[in-house]
Each structure stands twice: as C-alpha cells, then as structure tokens.
C-alpha positions in Angstrom: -46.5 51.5 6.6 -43.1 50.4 6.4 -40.4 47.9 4.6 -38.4 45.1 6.3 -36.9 41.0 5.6 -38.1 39.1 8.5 -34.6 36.7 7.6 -32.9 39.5 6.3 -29.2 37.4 7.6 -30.6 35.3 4.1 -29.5 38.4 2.4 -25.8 37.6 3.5 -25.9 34.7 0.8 -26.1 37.1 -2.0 -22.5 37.5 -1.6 -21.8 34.5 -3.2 -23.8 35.8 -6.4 -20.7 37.2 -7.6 -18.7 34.3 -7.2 -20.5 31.9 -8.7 -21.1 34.1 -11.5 -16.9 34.9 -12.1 -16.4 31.1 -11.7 -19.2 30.7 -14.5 -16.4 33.1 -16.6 -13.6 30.7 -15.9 -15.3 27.2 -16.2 -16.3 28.8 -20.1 -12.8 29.7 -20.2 -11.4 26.2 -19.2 -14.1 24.5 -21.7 -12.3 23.2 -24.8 -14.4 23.7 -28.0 -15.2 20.0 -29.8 -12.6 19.8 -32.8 -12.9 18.0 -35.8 -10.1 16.6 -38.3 -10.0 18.4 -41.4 -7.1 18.5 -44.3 -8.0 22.0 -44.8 -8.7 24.1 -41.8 -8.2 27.3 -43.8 -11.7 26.7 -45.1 -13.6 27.2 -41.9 -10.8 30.1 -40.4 -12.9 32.7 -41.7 -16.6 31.7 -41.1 -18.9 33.7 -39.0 -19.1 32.8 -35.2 -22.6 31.5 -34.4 -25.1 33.5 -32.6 -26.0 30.2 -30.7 -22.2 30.5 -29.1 -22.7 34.1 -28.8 -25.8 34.1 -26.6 -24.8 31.2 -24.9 -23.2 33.1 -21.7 -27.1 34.8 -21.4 -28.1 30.8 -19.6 -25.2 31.6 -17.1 -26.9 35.2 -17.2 -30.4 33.4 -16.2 -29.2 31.3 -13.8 -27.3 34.4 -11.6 -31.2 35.4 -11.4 -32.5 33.0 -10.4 -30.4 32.5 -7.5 -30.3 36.1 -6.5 -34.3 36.4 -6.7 -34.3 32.8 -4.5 -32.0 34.4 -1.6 -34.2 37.7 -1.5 -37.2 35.4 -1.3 -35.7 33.5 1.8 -34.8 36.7 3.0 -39.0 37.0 3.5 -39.0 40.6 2.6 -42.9 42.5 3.7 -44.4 45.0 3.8 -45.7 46.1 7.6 -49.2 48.2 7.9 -49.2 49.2 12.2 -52.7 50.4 13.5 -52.9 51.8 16.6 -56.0 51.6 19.1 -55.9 54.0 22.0 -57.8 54.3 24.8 -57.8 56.1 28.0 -57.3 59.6 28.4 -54.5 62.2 27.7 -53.8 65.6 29.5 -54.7 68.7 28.4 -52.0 71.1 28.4 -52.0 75.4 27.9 -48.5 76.2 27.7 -48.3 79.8 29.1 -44.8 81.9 28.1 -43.6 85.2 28.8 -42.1 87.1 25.8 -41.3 89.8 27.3 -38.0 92.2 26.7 -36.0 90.7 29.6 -36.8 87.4 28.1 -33.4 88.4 26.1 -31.4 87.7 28.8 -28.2 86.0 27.7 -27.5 83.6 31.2 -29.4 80.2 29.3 -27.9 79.1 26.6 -27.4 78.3 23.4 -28.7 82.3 23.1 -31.0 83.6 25.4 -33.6 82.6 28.0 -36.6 82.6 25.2 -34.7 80.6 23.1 -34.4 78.3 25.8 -37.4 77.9 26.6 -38.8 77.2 23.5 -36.1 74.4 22.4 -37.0 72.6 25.9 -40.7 73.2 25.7 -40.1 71.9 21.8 -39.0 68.4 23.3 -41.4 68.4 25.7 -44.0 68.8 23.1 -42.4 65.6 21.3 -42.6 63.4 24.2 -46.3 63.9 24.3 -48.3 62.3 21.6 -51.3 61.8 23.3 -52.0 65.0 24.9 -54.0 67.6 23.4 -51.6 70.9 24.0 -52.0 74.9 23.1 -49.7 77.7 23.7 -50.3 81.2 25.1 -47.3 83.7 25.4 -47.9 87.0 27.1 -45.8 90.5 27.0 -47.8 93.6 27.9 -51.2 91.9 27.1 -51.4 87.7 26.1 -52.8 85.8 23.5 -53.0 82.1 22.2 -50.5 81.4 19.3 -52.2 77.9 19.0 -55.0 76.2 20.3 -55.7 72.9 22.1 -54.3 70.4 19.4 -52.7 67.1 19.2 -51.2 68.1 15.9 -47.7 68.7 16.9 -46.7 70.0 13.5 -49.0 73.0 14.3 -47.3 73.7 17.6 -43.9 73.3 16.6 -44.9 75.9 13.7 -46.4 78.0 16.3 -43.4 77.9 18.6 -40.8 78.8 16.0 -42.1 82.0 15.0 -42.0 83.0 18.2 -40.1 86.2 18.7 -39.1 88.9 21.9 -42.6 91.4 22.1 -40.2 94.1 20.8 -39.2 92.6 17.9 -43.1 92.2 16.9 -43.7 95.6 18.2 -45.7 94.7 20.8 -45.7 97.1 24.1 -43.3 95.9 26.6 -44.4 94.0 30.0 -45.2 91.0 31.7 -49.0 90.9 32.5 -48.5 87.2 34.6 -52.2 87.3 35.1 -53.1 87.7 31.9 -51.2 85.2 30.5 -52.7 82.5 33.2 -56.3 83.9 32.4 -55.9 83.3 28.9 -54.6 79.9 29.5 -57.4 78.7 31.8 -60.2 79.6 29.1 -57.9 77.6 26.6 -59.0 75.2 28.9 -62.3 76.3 30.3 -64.2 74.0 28.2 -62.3 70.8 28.4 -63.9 67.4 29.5 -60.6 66.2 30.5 -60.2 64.6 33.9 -56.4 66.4 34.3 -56.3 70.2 32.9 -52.4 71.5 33.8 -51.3 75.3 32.9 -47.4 75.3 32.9 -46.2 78.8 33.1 -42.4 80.2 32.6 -41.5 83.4 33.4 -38.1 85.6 34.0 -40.0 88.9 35.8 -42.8 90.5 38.2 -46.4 90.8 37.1 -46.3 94.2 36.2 -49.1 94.9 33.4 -52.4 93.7 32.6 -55.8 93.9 34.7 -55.9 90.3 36.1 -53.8 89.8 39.4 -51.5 86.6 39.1 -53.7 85.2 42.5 -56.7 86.0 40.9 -56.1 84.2 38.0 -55.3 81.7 40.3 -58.3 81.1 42.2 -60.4 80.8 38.8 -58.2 78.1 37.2 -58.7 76.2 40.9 -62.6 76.8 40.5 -62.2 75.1 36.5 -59.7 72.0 38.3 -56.8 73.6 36.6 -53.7 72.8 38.2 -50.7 75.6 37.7 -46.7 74.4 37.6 -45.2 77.8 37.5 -41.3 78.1 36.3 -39.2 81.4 36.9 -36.2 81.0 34.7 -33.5 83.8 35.7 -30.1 83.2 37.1 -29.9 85.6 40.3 -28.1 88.3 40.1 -26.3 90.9 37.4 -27.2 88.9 34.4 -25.7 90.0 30.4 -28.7 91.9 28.6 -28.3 93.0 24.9 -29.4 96.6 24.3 -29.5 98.7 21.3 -27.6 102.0 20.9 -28.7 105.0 18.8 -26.2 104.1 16.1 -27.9 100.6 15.4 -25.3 98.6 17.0 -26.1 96.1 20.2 -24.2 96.7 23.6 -24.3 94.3 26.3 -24.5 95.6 29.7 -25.4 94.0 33.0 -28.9 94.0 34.5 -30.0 92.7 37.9 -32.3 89.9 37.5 -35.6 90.6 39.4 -38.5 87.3 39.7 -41.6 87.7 42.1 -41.2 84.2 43.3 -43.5 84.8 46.0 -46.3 85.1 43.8 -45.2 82.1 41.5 -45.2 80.2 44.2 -48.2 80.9 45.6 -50.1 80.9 42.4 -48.9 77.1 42.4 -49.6 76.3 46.0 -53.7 77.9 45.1 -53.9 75.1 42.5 -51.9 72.4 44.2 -49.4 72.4 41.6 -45.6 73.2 41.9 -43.2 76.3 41.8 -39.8 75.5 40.3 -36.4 78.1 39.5 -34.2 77.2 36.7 -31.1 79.1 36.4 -29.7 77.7 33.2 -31.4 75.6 29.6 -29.8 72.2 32.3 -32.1 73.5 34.8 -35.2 74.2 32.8 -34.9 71.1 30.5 -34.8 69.0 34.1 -38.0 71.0 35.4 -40.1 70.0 32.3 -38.6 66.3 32.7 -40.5 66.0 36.0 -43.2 67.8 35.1 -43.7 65.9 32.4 -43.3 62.7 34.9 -45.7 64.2 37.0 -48.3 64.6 34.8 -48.6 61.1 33.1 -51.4 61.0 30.5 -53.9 57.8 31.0 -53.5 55.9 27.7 -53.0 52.6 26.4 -51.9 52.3 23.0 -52.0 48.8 21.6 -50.5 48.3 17.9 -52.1 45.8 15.3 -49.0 45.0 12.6 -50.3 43.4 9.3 -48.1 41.5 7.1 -48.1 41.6 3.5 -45.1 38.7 2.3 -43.3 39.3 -0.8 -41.5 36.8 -1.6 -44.2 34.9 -4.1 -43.2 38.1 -6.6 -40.0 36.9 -6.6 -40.4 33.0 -6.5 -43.0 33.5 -9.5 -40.4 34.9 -11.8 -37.7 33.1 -10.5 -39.6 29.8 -11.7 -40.8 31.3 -15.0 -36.6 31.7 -15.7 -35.7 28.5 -14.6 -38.4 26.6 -16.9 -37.4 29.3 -19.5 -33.4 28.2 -18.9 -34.1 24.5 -19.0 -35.9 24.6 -21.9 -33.3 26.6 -24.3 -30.7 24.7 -22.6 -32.3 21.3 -23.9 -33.5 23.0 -27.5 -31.8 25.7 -28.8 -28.6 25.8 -26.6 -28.2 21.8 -26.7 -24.5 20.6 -26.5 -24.0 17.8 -28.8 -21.7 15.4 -27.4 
C-alpha cells in the first residue's frame, strides 16, 4: 500500500496560498474604517474595540482553507493497494560455500575472499524474488545454515552471521563433496523443473567422505545442475595469521585450487566452471549465472485506487457555507 497525487503539478498552486493570504493583510490595512461627525470625539477614544472587529481577520483565516484544501483536492491525492498474481515457476537454488581457513585470504576486497562472497551472493539473493533459495557452507564437515525459502530476510540473516570455521571453532578443511552432498538433498525433494547448486570455493577437496565427482554423479541422477566458482587470485596471496602474543601477522601463502575437479564436477551436471580473481570478478560470475538461470514467472500487478479528495472537498464546502453565512450575519458590513 502506498501514498501518491495523481496531479500532484496541482500542488504547485499552493504557492500562491501565501500570497493571497499577505495581500488579505494589506487590503485590511488599506481599508479605511467608516467615520462619523461627532463634536466630541473624546467620548468614544476610550471605548472597548469590538470583538466583531477583532475576529473579523478569522473569514480571511477561512477562506486560506478553503483554497488550500481545493488545490490538494485537484491534486487527486490516493491511496494505491498493488496485488500481485504470479504464475510460472521459479528456480530452486542451494547456495553451497566454503568457510574454510584460507577463505581469509586478503586478495578480494573490501576484506577478504568470504566477505566477498557473501556481499555478492547477498545481491544476488536480492535480484531473485521468485526463487525459492537455501544456503549450505562447508569447512571440515557441511551443513545448511538455511533452508529452501523465498523469505529473503531469513537468508540475508543467515548469511550475515556467517563467520571463518575457526572463528566458530569448527575443525579446519574443505570437504568439496560434502558441501555438494548436502546441497543436492536440500534439493532432493523438489518438484521444480530447474534444481541449480552454485558452489564457491578458494581450495582442494581435502576432508570429508564424499568425493567431489561422486557427489557429482548423484546431483546429475536428481537433475541438479552444478555452476562451480573457485575464487583465488593465483599465486602468493596476503593471509592473516595469528602469533602467540595475540597479535595478527600477514605473511604470503601460495594459493592452491583443484580446478580440475571444479570443472569437471560442472561438466558431469552440464553446468559451468568459472575463476574469479577479485569481488569484480565474482560479482560478474553470479551476474551471468544469474542470466543463465532465468526463473519462469509472470508477475502481473492489480493497483486499486482509493481517491481522497472528497475528504477534502467535504470540508472545504462545510467552511465556505460556514464563511458565507457569518459574512452575511454576524460579520455584515454596513454600508
């Protein structure tokens, strides 16, 4: 539900409101008060003024309202209730993300390669209202941090608490296979004519009990399609590490990615492989993935409008007659 003036350039007019209302000040001003000959003006210097000329400026008052309330009117101002109808079908999406240790890496900025990834895979999220989506992240062993949902609140939650395995003392590794198991039974159980498992990774499958290829083959047999991303710059790449006095060195690691098996786990589902070596990289990967994958839906909006302006035209009548009226009785000029 939302607020707008259909003719809202109407609204312009109440500029003038002003103006009329200092010219009503100076034509009072101008106005020369009836006289009357008298021997002894002295006898009426000190009388009372009359509450009649008092209240008088209140008409001018009335008729500023009037004029005001009639320009908003014009201005058609409504109230707008949208319903949407969809129809079609979305994708279903299993987000799949390594949290491993060398996910620390500092060669994507603004921080490090998790951070990253999780502001890119945040606006992918966004441009996807349709699709049902769930994230699994993976270290040493994987689990789902939120299920198949189209609340995107929930994910977005889910995605900021995300930390480095060591920092929620989790065991160190990057179990690939795991991580792509657990994403095809997210998705095991979907009716969805297009299931898609996008998994990002900066390392070799080196933990777990499920090989990468194996978990491959499944998610083929389930008609899950795998777009795998390894996102490490090549080469010596800046890696914070913590001394045994507290404080955090940085020293230079050699960045190692099986992309042999990332690309063959895509090439088994007929998906895609992709390297990004910087956030530019990896937000341009997730663009034409997300191109790639175009959910089936047609959205058609029904806008209802509610018009206003008869709760201000109402009123603005009700003063007019009520203007007219004392203007004609008790505010009557005599000539």
């Amino acid at each position: 539900m939302s607020f707008q003036f259909a003719s809202a350039w109407f609204l312009s007019l109440l500029l003038l409101v002003p103006l009329l209302g200092i010219s009503f000040m100076f034509a009072r001003g101008r106005t020369k008060p009836a006289t009357l000959r008298h021997a002894a003006t002295n006898i009426a210097r000190d009388l009372p003024q009359s509450w009649k000329i008092t209240l008088r400026p209140v008409l001018n008052l009335m008729r500023l309202v009037i004029i005001t309330l009639v320009i908003i009117a014009l201005a058609r101002p409504q109230i707008v209730q949208g319903r949407e109808t969809i129809t079609g079908e979305g994708v279903e999406i299993a987000l799949a993300l390594d949290i491993s240790g060398s996910m620390a890496s500092l060669d994507f900025e603004p921080n490090n390669r998790l951070e990253a990834a999780k502001l890119v895979i945040g606006n992918f999220i966004n441009e996807r209202p349709y699709d049902k989506i769930g994230l699994v992240v993976f270290a040493s062993e994987a689990f789902s941090q939120s299920p198949l949902t189209l609340d995107r609140k929930m994910i977005e939650r889910s995605l900021e608490q995300l930390d480095l395995a060591t920092e929620l003392n989790l065991d160190d590794g990057t179990a690939i296979g795991l991580g792509l198991a657990n994403a095809a039974n997210m998705l095991a159980n979907s009716d969805a004519e297009s299931k898609v498992i996008i998994l990002l990774t900066d390392g070799v499958n080196n933990a777990g009990q499920i090989d990468p290829l194996t978990a491959a083959e499944a998610a083929k047999a389930l008609g899950i399609k795998i777009y795998t991303i390894g996102a490490a710059r090549p080469g010596q790449v800046p890696v914070p590490v913590q001394t045994l006095l507290g404080t955090t060195d940085i020293v230079y690691q050699e960045s190692v990615l099986d992309e042999e098996i990332l690309q063959q786990v895509a090439d088994i589902t007929g998906g895609k492989y992709y390297r990004a070596e910087d956030t530019a990289g990896l937000r341009a990967i997730y663009d034409e993935i997300n191109q790639l994958e175009r959910s089936k839906v047609e959205v058609q909006v029904f806008n209802q409008y509610t018009e206003l302006a008869g709760y201000l035209l109402v009123p603005a009548i009700i003063i007019l007659i009520l203007e007219l009226l004392l203007r004609k009785t008790t505010f009557q000029s005599n000539p």
